[in-house]
C-alpha positions in Angstrom: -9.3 -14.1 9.5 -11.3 -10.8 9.5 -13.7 -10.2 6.7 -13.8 -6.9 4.7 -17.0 -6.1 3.9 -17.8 -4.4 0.6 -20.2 -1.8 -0.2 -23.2 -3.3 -0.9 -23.6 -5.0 2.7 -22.5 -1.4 4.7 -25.7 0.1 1.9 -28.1 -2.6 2.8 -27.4 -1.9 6.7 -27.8 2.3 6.1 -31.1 1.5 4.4 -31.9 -0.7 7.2 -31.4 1.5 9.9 -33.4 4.1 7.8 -36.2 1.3 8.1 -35.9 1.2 12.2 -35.8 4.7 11.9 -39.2 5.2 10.1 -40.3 2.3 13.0 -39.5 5.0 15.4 -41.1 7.5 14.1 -44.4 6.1 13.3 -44.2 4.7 17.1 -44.1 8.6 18.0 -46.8 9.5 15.8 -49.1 6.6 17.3 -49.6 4.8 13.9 -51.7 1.6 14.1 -50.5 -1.4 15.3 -50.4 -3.5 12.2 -48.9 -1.2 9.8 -45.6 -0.9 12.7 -45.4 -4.6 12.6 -45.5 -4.4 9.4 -42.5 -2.2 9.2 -40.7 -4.7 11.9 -41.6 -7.3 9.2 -39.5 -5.3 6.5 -37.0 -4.7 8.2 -36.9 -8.3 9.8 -36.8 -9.7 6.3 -33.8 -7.4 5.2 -31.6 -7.9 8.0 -32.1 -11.5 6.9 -31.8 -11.3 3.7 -28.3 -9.6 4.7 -26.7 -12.0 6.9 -27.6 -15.0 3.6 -25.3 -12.2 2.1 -22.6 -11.7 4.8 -22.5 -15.9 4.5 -22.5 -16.6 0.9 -19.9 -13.8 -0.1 -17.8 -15.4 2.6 -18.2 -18.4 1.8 -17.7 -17.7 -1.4 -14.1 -15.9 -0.9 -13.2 -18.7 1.2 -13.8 -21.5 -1.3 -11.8 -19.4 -3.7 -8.8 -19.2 -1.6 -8.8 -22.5 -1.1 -9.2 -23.4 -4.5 -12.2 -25.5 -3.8 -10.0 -28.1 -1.9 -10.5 -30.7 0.5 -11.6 -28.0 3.2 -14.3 -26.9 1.4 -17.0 -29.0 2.6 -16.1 -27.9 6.1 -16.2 -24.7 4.9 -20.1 -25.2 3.4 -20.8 -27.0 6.8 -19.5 -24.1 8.5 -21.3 -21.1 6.6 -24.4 -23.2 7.0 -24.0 -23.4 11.0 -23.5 -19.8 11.6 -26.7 -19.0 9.3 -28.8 -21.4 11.1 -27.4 -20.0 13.9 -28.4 -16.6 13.0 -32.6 -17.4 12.8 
């Protein structure tokens, strides 16, 4: 079933791409080489910091709905997979 995503995740991913953005620009400009991975580092650490979002809010709404039943360890089980998955 599709997930609708709420506010706060489509706010994280504009300031992100404002990050990769910045990335960009300090490429152009020739910054040094540690302070761009640096940046990548940020930005790296956000879009992580994301997807644990993305996964626990739907894991969350999914053990609601199924009013923490019998499915919900598959459910756990799943939401850890597909963050592993994600590294």
């Amino acid at each position: 079933m599709p997930v609708k995503f709420d506010d706060d995740v489509k706010k994280r991913l504009k300031r992100i791409e404002g990050q990769v953005r910045g990335v960009l620009k300090m490429m152009e400009e020739d910054e040094a080489c540690k302070d761009v991975v640096s940046q990548l580092a940020a930005v790296r650490s956000a879009v992580d910091k994301t997807i644990a979002y993305v996964v626990a809010t739907n894991l969350e709404k999914n053990i609601l709905e199924e009013k923490a039943g019998k499915n919900s360890s598959k459910l756990v089980k799943d939401a850890v997979e597909l963050f592993i998955k994600s590294k």
